[in-house]
LUMNU-994611 format. One line per 3 residues: number of its first residue (from 1); for each residue x, y, z of N, C-alpha, C. Coordinates in steps of 0.02 Angstrom, whole numbers. Atoms other than C-alpha are relative to their C-alpha. Layout:
NUM) X:Y:Z:X:Y:Z:X:Y:Z; ... .
END
This chain:
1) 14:66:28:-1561:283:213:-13:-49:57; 21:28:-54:-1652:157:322:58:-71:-2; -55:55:-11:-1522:13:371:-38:-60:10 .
4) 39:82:8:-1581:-179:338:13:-29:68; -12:54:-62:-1609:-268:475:33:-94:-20; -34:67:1:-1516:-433:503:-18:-38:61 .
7) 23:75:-39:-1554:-576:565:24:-36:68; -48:35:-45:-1464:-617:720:0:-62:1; 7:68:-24:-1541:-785:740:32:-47:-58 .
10) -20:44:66:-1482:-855:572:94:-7:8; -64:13:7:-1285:-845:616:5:35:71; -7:-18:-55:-1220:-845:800:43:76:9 .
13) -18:-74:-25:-1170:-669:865:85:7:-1; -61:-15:25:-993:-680:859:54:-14:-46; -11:-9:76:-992:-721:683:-24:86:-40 .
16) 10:-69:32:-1058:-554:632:80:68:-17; -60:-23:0:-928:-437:564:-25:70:30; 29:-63:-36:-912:-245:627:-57:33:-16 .
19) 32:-43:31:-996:-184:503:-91:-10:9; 92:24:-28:-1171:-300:543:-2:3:72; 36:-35:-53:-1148:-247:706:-26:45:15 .
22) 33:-64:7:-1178:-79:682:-38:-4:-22; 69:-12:43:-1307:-87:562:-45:-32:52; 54:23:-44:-1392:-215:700:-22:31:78 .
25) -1:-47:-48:-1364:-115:856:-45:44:-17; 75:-57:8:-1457:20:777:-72:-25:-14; 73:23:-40:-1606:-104:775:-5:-64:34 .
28) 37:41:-45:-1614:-174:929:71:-34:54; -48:44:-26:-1463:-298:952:38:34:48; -73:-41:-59:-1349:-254:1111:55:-25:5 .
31) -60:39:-2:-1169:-260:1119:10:-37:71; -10:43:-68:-1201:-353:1308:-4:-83:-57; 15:55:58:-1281:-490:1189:59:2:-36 .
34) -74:5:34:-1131:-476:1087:54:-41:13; -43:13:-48:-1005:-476:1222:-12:-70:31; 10:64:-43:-1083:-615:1307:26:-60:-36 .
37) 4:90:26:-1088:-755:1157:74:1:-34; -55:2:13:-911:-674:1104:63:-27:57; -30:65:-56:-848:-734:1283:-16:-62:-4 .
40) -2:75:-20:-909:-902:1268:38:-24:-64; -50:20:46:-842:-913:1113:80:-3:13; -52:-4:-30:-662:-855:1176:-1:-77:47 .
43) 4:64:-45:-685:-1016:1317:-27:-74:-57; 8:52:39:-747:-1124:1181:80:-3:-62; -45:17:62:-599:-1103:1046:68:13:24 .
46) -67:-17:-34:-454:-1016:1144:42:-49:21; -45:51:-24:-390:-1161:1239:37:-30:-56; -27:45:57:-356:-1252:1060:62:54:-39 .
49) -23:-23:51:-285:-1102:987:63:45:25; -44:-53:-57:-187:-996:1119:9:54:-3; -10:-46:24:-231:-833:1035:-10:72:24 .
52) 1:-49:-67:-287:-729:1176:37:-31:52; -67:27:-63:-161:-730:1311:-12:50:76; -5:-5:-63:-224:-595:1444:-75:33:-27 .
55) 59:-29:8:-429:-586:1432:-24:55:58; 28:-36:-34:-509:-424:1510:-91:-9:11; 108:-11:13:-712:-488:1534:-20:51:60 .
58) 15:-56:-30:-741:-363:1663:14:56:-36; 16:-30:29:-686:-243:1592:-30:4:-74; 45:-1:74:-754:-277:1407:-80:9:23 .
61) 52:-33:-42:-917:-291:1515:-19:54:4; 18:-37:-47:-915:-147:1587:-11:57:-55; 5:-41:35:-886:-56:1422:-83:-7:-59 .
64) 60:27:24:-1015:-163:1336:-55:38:28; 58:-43:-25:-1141:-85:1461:-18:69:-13; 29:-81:16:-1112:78:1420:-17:19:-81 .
67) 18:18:75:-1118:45:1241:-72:-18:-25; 99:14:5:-1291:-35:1266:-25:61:14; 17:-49:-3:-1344:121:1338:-8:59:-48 .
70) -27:-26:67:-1278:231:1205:-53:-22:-62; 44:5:57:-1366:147:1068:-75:-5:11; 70:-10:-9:-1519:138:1169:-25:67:-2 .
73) 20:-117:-6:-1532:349:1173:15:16:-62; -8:-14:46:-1485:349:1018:69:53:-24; -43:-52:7:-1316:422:1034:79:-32:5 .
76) -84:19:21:-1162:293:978:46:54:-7; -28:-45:25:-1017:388:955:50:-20:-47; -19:14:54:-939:279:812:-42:-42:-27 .
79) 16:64:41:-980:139:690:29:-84:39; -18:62:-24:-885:19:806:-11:10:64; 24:7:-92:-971:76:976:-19:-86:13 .
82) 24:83:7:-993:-99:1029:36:-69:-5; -11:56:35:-885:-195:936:61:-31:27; -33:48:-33:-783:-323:1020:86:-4:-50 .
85) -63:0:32:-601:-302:966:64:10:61; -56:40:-55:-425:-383:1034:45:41:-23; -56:-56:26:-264:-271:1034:74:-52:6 .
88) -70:38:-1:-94:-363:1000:48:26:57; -43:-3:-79:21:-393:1137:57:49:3; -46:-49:1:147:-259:1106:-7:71:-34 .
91) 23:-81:-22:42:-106:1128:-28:-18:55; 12:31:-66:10:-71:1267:-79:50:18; 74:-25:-45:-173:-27:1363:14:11:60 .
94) 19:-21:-64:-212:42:1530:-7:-42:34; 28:66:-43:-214:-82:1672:4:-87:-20; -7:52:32:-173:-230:1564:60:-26:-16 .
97) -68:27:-5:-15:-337:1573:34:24:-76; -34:14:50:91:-304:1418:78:-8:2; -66:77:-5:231:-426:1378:56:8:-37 .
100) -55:-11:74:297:-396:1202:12:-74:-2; -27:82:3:298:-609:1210:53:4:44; -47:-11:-22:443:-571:1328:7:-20:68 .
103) -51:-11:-44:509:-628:1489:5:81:53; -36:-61:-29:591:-487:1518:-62:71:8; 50:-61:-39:425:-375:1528:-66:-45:15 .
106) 36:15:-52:329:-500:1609:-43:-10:33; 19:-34:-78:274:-396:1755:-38:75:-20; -5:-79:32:255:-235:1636:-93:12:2 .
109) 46:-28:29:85:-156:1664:-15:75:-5; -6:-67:-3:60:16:1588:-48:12:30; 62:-37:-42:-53:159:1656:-36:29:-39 .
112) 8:-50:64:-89:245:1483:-13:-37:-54; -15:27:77:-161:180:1331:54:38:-62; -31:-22:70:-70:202:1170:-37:40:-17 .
115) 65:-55:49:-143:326:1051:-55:-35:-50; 61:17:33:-247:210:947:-41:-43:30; 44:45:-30:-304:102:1086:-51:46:25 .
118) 29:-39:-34:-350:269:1173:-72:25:-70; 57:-35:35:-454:313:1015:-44:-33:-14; 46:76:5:-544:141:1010:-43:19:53 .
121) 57:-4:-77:-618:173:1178:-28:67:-10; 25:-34:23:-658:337:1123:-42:-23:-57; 59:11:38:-761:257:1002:-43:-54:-11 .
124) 23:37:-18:-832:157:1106:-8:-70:-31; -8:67:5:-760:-11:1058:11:-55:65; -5:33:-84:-765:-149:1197:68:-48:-10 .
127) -87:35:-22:-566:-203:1221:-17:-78:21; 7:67:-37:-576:-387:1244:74:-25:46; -64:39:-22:-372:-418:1275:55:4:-25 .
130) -87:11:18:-213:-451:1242:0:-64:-49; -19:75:19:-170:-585:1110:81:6:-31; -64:29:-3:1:-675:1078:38:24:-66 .
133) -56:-24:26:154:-623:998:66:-37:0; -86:11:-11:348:-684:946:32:28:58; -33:-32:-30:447:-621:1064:44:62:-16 .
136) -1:-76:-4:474:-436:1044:-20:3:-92; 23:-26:64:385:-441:855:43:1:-48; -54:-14:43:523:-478:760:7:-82:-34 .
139) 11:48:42:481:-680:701:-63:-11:-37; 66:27:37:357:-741:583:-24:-44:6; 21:46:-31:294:-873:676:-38:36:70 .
142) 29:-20:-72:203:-860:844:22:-46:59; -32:25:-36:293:-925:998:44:32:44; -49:-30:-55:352:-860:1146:28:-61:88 .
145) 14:32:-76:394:-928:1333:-16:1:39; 28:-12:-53:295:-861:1426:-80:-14:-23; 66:43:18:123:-918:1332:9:-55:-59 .
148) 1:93:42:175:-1066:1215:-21:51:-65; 19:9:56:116:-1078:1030:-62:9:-11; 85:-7:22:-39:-994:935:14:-39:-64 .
151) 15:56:42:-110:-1142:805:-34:61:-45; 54:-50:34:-193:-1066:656:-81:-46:3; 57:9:-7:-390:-1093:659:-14:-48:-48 .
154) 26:31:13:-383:-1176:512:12:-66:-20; -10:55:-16:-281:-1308:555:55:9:70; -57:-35:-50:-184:-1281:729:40:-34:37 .
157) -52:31:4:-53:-1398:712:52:55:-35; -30:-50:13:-6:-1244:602:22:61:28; -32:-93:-7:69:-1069:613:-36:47:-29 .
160) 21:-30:39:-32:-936:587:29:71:-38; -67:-43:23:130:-834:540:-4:42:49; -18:-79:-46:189:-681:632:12:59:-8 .
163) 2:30:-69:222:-585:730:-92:14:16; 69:1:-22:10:-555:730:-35:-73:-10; 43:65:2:-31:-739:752:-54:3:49 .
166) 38:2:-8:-128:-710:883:-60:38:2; 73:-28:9:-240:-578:821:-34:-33:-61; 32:41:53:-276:-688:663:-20:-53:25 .
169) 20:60:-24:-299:-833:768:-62:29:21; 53:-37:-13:-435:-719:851:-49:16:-49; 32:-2:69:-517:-653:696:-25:-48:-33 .
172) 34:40:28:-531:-793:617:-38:-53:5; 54:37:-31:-604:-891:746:-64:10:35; 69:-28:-38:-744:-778:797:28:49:84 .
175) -33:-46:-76:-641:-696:956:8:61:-24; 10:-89:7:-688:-502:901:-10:-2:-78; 13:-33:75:-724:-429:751:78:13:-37 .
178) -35:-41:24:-574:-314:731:75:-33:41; -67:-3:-8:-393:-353:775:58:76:9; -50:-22:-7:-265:-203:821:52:-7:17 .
181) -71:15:23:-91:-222:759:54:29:-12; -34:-47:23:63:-181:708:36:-45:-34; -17:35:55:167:-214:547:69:26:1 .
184) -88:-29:9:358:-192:542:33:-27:-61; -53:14:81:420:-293:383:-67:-69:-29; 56:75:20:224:-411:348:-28:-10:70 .
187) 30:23:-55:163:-435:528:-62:-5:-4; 72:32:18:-21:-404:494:12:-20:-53; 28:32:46:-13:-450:305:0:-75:-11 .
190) 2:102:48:53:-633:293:-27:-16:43; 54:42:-47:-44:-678:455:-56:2:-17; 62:1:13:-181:-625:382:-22:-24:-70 .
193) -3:45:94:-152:-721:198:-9:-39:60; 10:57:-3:-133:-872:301:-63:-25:24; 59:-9:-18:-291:-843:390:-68:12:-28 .
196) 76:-11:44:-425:-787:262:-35:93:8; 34:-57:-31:-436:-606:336:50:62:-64; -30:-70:51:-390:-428:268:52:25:34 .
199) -53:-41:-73:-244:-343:355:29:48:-51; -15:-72:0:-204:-163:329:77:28:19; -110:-28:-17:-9:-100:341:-18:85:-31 .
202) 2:-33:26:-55:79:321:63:60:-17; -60:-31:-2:67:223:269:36:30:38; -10:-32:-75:185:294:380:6:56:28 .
205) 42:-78:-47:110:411:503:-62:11:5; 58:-3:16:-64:375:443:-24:-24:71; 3:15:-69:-78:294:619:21:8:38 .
208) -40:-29:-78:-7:393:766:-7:-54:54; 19:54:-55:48:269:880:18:47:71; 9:1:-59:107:371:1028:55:-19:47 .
211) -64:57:-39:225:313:1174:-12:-76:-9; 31:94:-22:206:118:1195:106:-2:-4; -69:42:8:364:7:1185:61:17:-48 .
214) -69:-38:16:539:63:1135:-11:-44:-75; 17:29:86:538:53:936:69:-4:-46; -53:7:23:670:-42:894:-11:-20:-82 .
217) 0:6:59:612:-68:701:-7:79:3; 20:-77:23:594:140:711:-64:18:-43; 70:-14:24:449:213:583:6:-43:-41 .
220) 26:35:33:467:69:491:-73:-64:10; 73:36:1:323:-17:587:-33:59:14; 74:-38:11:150:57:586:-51:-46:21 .
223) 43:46:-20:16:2:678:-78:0:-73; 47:39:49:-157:-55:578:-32:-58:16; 64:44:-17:-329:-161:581:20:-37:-59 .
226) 7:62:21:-355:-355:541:-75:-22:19; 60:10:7:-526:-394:484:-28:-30:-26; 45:68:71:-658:-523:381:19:55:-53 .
229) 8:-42:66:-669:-374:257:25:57:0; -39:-81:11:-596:-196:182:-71:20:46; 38:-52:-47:-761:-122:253:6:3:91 .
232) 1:9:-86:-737:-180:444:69:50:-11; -40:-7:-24:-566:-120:421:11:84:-22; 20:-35:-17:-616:49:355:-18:22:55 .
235) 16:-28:-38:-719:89:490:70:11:65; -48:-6:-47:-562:43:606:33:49:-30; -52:-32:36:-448:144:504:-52:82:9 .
238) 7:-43:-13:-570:296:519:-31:18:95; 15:-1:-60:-580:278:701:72:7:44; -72:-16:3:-367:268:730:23:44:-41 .
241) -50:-56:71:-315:364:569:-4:72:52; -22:-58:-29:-240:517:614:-18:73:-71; 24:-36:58:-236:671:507:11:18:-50 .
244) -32:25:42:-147:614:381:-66:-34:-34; 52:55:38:-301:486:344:-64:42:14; 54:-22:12:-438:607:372:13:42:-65 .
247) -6:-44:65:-358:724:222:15:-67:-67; 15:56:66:-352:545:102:-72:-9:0; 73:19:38:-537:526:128:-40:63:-14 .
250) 41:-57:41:-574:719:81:18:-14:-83; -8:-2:74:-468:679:-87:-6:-59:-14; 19:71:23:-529:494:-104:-81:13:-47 .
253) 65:3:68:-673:484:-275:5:-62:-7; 21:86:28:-715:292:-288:-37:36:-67; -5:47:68:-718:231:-457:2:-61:-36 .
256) 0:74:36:-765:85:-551:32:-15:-58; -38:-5:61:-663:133:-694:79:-64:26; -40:37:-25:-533:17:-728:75:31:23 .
259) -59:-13:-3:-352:29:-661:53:-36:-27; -66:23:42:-170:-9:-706:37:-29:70; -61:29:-48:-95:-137:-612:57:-48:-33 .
262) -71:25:20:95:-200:-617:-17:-54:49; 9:67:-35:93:-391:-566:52:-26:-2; -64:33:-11:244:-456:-511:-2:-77:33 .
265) 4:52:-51:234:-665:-457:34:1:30; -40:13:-69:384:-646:-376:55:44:14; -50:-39:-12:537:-541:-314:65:-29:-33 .
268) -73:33:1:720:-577:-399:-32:-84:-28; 15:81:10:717:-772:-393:-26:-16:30; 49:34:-40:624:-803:-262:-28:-53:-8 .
271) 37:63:-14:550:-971:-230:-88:27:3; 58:7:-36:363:-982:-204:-34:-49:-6; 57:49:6:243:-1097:-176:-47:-8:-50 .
274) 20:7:41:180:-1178:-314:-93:8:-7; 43:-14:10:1:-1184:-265:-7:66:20; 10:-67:-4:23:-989:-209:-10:17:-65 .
277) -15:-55:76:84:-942:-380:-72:-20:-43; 75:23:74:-77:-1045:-466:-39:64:41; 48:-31:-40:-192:-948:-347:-16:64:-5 .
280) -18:-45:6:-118:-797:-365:-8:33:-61; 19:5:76:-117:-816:-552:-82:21:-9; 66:24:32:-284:-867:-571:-37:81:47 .
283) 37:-64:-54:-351:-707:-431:10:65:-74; 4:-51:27:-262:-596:-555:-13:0:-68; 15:26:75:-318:-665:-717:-59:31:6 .
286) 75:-23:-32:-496:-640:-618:-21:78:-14; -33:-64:-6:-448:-440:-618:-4:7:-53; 6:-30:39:-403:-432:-756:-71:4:-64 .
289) 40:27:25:-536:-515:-830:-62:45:10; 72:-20:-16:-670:-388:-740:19:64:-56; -5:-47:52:-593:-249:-865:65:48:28 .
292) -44:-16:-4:-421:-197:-772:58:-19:-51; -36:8:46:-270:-167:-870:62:-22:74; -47:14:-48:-128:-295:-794:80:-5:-51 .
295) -54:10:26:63:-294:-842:21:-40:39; -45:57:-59:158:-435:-762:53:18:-39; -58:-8:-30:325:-388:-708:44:-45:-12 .
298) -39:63:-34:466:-527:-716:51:20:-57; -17:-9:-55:587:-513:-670:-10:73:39; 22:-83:-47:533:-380:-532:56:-10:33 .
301) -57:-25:-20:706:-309:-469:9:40:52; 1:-59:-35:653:-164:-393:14:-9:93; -12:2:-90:666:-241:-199:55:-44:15 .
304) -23:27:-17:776:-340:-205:82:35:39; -47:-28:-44:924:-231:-117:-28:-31:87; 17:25:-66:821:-302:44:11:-38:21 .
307) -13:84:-10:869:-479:66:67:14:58; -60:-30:-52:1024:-384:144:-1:68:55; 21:-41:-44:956:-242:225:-30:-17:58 .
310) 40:19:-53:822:-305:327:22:-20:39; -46:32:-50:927:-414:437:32:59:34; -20:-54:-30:1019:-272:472:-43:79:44 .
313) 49:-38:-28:869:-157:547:-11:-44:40; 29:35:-67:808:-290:642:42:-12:63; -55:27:-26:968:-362:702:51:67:56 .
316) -22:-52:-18:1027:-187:751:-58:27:55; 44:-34:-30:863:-152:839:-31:-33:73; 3:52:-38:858:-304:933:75:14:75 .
319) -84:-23:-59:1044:-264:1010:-16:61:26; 43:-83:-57:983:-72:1056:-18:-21:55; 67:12:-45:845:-147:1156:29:-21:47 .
322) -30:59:-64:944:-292:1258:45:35:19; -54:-30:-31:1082:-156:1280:-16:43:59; 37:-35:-75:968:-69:1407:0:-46:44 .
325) 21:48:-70:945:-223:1513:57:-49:14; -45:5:-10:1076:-292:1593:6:-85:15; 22:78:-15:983:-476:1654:-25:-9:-71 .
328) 17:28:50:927:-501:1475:28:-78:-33; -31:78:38:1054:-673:1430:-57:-42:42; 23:70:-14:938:-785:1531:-82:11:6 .
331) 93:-18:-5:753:-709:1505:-13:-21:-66; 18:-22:77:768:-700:1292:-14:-96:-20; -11:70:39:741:-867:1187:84:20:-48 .
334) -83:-19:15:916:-895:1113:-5:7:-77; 1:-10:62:860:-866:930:-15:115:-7; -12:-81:-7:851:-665:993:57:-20:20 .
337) -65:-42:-26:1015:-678:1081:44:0:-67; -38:23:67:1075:-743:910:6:68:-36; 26:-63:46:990:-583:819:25:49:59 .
340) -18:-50:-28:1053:-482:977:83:7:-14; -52:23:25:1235:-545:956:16:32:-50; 7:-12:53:1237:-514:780:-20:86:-17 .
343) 10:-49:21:1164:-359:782:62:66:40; -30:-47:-27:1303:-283:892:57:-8:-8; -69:20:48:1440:-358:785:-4:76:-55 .
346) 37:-27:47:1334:-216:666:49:64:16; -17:-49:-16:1434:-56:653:-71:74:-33; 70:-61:21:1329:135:635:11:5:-76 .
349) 2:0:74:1401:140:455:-42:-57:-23; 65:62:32:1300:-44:419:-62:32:-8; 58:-21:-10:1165:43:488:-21:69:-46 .
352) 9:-53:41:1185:201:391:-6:-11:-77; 0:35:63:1218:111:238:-63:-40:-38; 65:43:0:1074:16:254:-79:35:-24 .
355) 55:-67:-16:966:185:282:3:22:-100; -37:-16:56:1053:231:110:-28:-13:-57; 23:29:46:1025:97:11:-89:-9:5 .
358) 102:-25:-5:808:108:66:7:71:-58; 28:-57:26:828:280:13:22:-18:-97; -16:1:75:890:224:-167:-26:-38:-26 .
361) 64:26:17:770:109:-192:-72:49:-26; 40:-55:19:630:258:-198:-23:8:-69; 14:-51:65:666:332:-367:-43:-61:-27 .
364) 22:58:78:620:143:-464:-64:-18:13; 98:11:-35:450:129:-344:-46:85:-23; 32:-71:-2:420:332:-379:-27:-12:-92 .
367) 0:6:58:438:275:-575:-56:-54:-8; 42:52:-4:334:107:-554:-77:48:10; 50:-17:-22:197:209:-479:-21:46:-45 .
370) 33:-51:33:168:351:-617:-18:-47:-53; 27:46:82:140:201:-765:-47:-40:62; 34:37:-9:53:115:-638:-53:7:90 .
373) 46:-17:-61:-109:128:-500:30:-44:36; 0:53:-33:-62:-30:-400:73:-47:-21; -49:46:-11:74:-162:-374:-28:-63:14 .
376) 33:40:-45:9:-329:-324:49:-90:-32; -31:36:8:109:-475:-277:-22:-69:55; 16:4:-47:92:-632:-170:-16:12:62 .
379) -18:-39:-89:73:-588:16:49:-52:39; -29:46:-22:161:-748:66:60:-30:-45; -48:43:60:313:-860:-30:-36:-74:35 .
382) 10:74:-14:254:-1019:77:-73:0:38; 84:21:-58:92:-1112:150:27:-1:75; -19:19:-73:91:-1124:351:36:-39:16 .
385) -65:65:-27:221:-1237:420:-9:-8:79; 18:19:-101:221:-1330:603:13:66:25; 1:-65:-44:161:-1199:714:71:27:53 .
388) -60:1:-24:327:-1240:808:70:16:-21; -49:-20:38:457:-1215:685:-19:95:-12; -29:-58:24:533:-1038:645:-18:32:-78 .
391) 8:-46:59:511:-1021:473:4:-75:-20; -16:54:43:486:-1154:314:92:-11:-15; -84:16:3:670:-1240:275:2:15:-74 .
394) 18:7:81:593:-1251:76:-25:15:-10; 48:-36:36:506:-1165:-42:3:-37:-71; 14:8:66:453:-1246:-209:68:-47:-15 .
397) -72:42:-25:601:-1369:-157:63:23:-17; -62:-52:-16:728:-1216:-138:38:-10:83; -10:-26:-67:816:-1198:26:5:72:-2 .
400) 9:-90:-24:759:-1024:116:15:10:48; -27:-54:-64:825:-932:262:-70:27:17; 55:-13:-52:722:-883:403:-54:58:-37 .
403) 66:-46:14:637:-736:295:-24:-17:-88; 23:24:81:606:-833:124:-62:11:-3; 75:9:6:436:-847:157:-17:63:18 .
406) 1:-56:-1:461:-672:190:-8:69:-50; -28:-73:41:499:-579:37:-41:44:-43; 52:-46:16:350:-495:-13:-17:69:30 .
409) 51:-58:-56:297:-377:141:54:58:18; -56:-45:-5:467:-293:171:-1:64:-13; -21:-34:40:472:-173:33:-43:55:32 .
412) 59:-33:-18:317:-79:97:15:27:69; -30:-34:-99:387:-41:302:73:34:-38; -74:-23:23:556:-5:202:8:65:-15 .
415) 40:-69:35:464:147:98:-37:40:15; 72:-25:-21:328:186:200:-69:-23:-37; 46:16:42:211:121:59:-60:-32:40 .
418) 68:24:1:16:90:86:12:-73:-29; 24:67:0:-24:-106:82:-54:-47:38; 46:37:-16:-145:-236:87:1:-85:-9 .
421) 2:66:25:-176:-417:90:-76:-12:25; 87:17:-1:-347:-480:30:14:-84:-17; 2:83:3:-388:-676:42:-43:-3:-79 .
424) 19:13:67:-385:-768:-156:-75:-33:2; 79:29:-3:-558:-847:-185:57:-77:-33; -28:67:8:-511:-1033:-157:-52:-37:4 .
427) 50:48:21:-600:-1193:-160:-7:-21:106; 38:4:-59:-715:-1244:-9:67:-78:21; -23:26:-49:-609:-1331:127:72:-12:-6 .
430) -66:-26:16:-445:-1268:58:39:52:51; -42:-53:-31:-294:-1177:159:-26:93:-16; 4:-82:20:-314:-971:166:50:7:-41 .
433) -57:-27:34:-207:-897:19:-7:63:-6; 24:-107:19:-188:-687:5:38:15:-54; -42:-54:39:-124:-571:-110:-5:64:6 .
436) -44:-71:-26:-25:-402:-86:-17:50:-39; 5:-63:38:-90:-243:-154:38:48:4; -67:-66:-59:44:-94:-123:-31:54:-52 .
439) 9:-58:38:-16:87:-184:59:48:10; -50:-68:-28:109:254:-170:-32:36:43; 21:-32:-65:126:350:-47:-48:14:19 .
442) 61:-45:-10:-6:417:47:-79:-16:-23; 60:30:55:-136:331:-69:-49:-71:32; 41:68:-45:-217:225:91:-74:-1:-26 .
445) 78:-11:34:-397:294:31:-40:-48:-81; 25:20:65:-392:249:-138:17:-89:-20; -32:71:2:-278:76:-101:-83:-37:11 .
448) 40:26:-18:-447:34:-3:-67:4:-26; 40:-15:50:-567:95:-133:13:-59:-45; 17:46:26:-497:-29:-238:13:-72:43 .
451) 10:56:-16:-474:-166:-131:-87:-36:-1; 92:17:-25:-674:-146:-87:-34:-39:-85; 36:34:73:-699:-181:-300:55:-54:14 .
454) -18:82:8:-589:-342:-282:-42:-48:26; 63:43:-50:-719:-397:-153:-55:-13:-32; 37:-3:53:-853:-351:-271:34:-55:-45 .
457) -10:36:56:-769:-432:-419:26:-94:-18; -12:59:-22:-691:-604:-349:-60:-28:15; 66:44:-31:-837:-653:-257:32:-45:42 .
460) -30:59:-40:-729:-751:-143:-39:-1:80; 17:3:-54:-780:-793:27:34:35:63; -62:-31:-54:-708:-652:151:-11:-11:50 .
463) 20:4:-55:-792:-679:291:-20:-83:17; 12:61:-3:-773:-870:289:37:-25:77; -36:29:-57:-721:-970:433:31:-67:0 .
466) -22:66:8:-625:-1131:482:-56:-28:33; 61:54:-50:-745:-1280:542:41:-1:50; -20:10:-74:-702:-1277:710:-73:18:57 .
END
C-alpha cells in the first residue's frame, strides 16, 4: 500500500507524531531535518519548562545521520528509525549522567544501556536525553534538587504530576515524539491525563527492563511509552515489548464489535474533582453512545485494601535503598527521609502482609474481568496544583493525603494489570483531562485495540498542543 505523503511545510517538524514520521521519511523527509528543528525547539521551550535536564545533541546527531542514511538505501530497521525520543531520568543509558532526581547519584554515569533503551537504538531511534524526575520516582509531582521544578506546558506555574513530569512536559511541548518511562503506582498515566497525551503502564514483564537502578518498588513498576496517540505508542511498544508482547499481537483480532465495560467514577469514597467526574461522565456516555455496553460500578470496592498498602511498599522500599548508603541524611530532600524513617519503623511481617493482602484482592478483579472486557475509571482524582507543592491538600473540598489524587493508578502496578490513560475530548483552551482503561492480565494487545476505537469514536483532539 503506497503511504500518503504529508506535508511537512503545513505544521513545523517537531509537531509531527512518530507515526508521520515514518510514513514521511519514506518520502523524502530526513530525520537530520527532524533532529535539527526538534533541537531548536528543546532551546526554545525547555528553559520555561525544565523538562529535559541532561540533553545529548551530539549524540542524537550522530544517530540522526545514520538514520538519514538508512532511509536513503532503503533499509530502516523500524517504524521509529528516526524518531526523536527522550528517556526518563531513572533508566539509565550509556554515557549519560543518570540521577534518579537524586543527590546522592549525581555523579552516576552508566556504561550499559538498559534493555529497552538498548532496543530503541536498535531501532534506530535518535535518544535526545534525560528528562526530570521526583527524587528516586516515588512523588507525584516533579521536583528535585538538583534540577528545580518541571511546569506543565499547559500552564507551567503547574505540575505536570509525577514521577514522569518531565517526559510529559517533553511530549507535550514538541521535545520528541515518544517518551520512555516507567510506572510504579500511575507515573506515566496521571502525567499523561494532565498533559493531553496517551501513557501506556503495560503488564508485568511485557517490558524487560534489565539491570538499571536498584528496584525498590520491585515488579510492581514496569517501564512503558508516552505519546500524542495509541498508534505512536504501539509502534514503541513493538519495538521494547519483549516476548510476552510479541505472543499478544499473534492472538490480538481487532474488532469493532461492541464491548462490555464496568465504569466505576470513583474508588470507595473517594473525592474527585468535580469537573473530572463531568468529563469523565460525559467521555463515557460518548462510548457508550457509539454502541458499547457500559455498567457503572458504585460503589467500586474492589481496591480499596490499597489506601493502606501502598505506603507500605513504597515506604519500605525507600528505607532498603538509603540503608545501602551511609551519607544519605544530608543528600535526600527531607520528605524521603520522612518515607525513609517510616519505612524502617516497617517490620518484614507489614511487608508480608501487605504482599498478602495484593494477593487477595485478585480473585474480585479475576471475577470483574469474566462479566466484563474493560474497567475504566478516572486517571486522576484532582486537576494540576502549584508545580511546587507535593500533592493537592483538597479534593471536591475533602481533605486528601499526599496520594488522594492518587487513587486510581495503584490497583494496576499492585496486580500487574494492563492500563491506559487516553485524553477526554474537552473544550478548546481547556486543562488536559484523561481517563483509565485497565484490561486483565496479559490483554496489552487487545487493551490497545480498543483504546485505538476510542480515538476513532471521541474525535477528541490527541495530538493537540498547549499555545506556547
Amino acid at each position: 500500500m503506497e503511504v500518503a505523503k504529508i506535508d511537512a511545510s503545513s505544521r513545523p517538524l517537531w509537531m509531527l507524531s512518530a507515526s508521520e514520521l515514518s510514513a514521511a521519511y519514506g518520502n523524502g523527509l530526513t530525520p537530520t531535518d527532524v533532529l535539527a528543528a526538534t533541537l531548536d525547539r528543546i532551546a526554545e521551550v525547555n528553559p520555561a519548562l525544565n523538562a529535559m535536564v541532561t540533553l545529548d545533541a551530539d549524540g542524537a546527531r550522530r544517530a540522526a545521520e545514520a538514520s538519514t542514511q538508512r532511509w536513503r538505501t532503503g533499509s530502516p530497521v523500524s517504524p521509529l528509525d528516526g524518531v526523536p525520543v527522550s528517556i526518563k531520568d531513572n533508566i539509565l543509558v550509556a554515557g549519560l549522567r543518570a540521577t534518579w532526581g537524586s543527590r546522592l547519584y549525581g555523579d552516576f554515569i552508566p556504561t550499559t544501556d538498559e534493555l529497552p533503551v538498548r532496543r530503541l537504538r536498535e531501532g534506530g531511534a535518535v535518544i535526545l536525553g534525560k528528562t526530570n524526575v521526583p527524587e528516586f520516582t516515588v512523588h507525584g509531582f516533579t521536583h528535585n534538587r538538583l534540577f528545580g521544578t518541571t511546569g506543565n506546558p499547559w500552564n507551567a506555574t503547574l505540575t505536570p504530576g509525577g514521577s514522569s513530569g518531565g517526559a510529559v512536559a517533553a511530549v507535550s511541548s514538541g521535545m520528541g515524539a515518544i517518551a520512555l518511562c516507567t510506572d510504579g503506582g500511575g507515573s506515566i498515566r496521571r502525567p499523561a491525563a494532565h498533559t493531553g497525551l496517551v501513557g501506556m503502564k503495560p503488564s508485568r514483564g511485557m517490558v524487560p527492563r534489565g539491570n538499571g537502578f536498584p528496584a525498590i518498588l520491585g515488579d510492581f513498576e514496569v517501564a512503558g511509552p508516552i505519546a500524542r496517540s495509541v498508534d505512536d505508542v504501539l509502534l514503541a511498544m513493538d519495538v521494547i515489548g519483549g516476548p510476552k508482547w510479541r505472543e499478544t499481537q499473534l492472538a490480538s483480532s481487532p474488532s469493532a464489535a461492541p464491548v462490555r465495560i464496568a465504569y466505576a467514577p470513583t474508588f470507595g469514597e473517594a473525592p474527585v474533582d468535580p469537573l473530572i467526574r463531568r468529563t469523565v461522565d460525559k467521555t463515557v456516555e460518548q462510548l457508550q453512545s457509539s454502541g458499547h455496553v457500559v455498567t457503572t460500578i458504585k460503589p467500586f470496592n474492589l481496591a480499596e485494601p490499597l489506601d493502606k498498602i501502598w505506603p507500605v511498599i513504597s515506604q519500605t522500599g525507600v528505607a532498603w535503598l538509603l540503608s545501602q548508603h551511609t551519607d544519605w541524611r544530608d543528600l535526600v530532600a527531607p520528605e524521603i527521609a520522612e518515607m525513609a524513617i517510616a519505612g524502617a519503623g516497617l517490620s518484614a511481617q507489614d511487608y508480608l502482609a501487605a504482599l498478602d493482602a495484593i494477593s487477595a484482592m485478585r480473585p474480585g478483579f479475576e471475577a470483574l474481568f469474566e462479566q466484563h472486557d474493560f474497567l475504566i475509571t478516572p486517571t486522576t482524582a484532582a486537576m494540576p496544583w502549584p508545580a511546587r507543592e507535593t500533592h493537592p491538600r483538597t479534593i471536591d473540598g475533602k481533605m486528601v493525603g499526599p496520594r488522594g489524587h492518587a487513587a486510581f493508578t495503584p490497583v494496576a502496578n499492585a496486580l500487574g494489570l494492563p492500563a491506559i490513560s487516553l485524553p477526554c475530548p474537552i473544550e478548546l483552551g481547556a486543562m488536559p483531562i484523561g481517563f483509565q482503561v485497565f484490561a486483565s492480565w496479559d490483554r496489552d494487545r487487545q487493551l490497545l485495540d480498543f483504546a485505538q476505537t476510542c480515538e476513532r469514536s471521541l474525535g477528541a483532539c490527541w495530538a493537540s498542543f498547549p499555545d506556547n
